[in-house]
N, C-alpha and C positions, 0 to 999 in steps of 0.2 A: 192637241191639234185635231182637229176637225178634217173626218177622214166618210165616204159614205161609208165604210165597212161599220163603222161606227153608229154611226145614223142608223143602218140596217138591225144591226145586232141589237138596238138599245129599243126602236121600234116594233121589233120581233117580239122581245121577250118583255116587255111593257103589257104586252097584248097578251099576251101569255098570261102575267101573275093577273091581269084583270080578267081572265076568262075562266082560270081555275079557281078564282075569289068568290064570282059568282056559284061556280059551281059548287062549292064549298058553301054558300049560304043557302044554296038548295037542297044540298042533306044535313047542315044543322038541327039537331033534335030539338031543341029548345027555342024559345020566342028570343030573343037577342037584339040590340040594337047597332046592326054593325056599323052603320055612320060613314067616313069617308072610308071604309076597309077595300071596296074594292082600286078608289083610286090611289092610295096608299099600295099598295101592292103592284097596281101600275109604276110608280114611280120607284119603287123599289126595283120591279124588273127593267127599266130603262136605266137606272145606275149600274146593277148588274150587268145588264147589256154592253154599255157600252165601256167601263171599266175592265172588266172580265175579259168577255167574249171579243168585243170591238179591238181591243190595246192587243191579244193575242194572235189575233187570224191577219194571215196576209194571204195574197195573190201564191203563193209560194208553198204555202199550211198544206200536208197531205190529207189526204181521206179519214184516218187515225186522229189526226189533232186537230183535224177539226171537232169531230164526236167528243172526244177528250176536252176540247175549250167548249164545247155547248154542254156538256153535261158538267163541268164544274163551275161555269158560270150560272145553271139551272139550282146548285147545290146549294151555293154562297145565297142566291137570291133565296130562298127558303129560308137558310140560318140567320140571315138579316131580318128575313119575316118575320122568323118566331121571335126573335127578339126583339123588337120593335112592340110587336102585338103585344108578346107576352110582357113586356115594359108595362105599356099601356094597360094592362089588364092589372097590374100587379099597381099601379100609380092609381087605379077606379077605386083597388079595394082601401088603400092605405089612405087614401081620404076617407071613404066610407070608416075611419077608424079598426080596420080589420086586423090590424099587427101592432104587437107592441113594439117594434123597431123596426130600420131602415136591412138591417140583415135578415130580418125574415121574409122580410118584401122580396129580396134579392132572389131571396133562397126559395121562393114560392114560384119565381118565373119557370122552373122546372117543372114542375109538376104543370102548369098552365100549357107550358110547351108542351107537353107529351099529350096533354089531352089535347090542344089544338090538332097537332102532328096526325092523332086518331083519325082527326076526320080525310085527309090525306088518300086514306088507304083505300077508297073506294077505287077500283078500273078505272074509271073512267076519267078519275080528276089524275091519277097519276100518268095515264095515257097521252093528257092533255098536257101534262107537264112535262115528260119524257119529249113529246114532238117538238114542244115548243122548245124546249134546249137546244134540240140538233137542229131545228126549221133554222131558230133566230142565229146558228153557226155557220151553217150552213149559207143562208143570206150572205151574212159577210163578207163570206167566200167568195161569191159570185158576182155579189155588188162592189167588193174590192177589185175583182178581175177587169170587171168593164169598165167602173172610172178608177183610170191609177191615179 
């Protein structure tokens, strides 16, 4: 059902995974062709958004669940990242003939993950991710309050 809290929270945090995306391809060490990476991450935090975060918060949610539905909605949107990306990554090499089987491809998204997750840890992009959880919860909040 089509709710603005919804709208709010899927708007929020859409804007979010595309501003930490960029920022993430601004401290990539290596030349890379990220391709659609940032609007992919967009779409990714507007599912998160509005599944998560949006289906959680009401007019009603304390100050606690709110923080609580933005930072697990912030969570899931990563986990879905890495693995989507690290998918993606692990389906580039396995055409490139890099695996002798479908289970090592599988088993290589880890490692892909962890080194993606690396780039993560700068301040700044976690800063950006951290607000953006509680912003796009937060919103909800406030934009469930004034249209019921």
């Amino acid at each position: 059902m089509l709710t603005m809290g919804k709208v709010a929270a899927a708007a929020t945090l859409a804007g979010t995974g595309y501003l930490a995306s960029t920022q993430v391809m601004q401290v990539w060490e290596e030349d890379f062709d990220f391709g659609l990476f940032p609007w992919v991450s967009a779409a990714i935090g507007a599912w998160a958004g509005w599944t998560i975060i949006g289906r959680r918060v009401t007019r009603r949610s304390s100050a606690a669940q709110v923080i609580s539905y933005g930072l697990t909605g912030l969570v899931m949107m990563l986990l879905v990242a890495f693995f989507v990306f690290a998918g993606n990554e692990a389906l580039r090499k396995s055409l490139a003939r890099r695996y002798d089987g479908p289970i090592e491809a599988i088993l290589d998204m880890i490692p892909i993950s962890t080194t993606w997750g690396a780039n993560l840890l700068h301040p700044h992009i976690l800063a950006t991710l951290v607000a953006g959880g509680l912003l796009s919860a937060v919103m909800a909040r406030v934009v469930d309050r004034i249209w019921k």
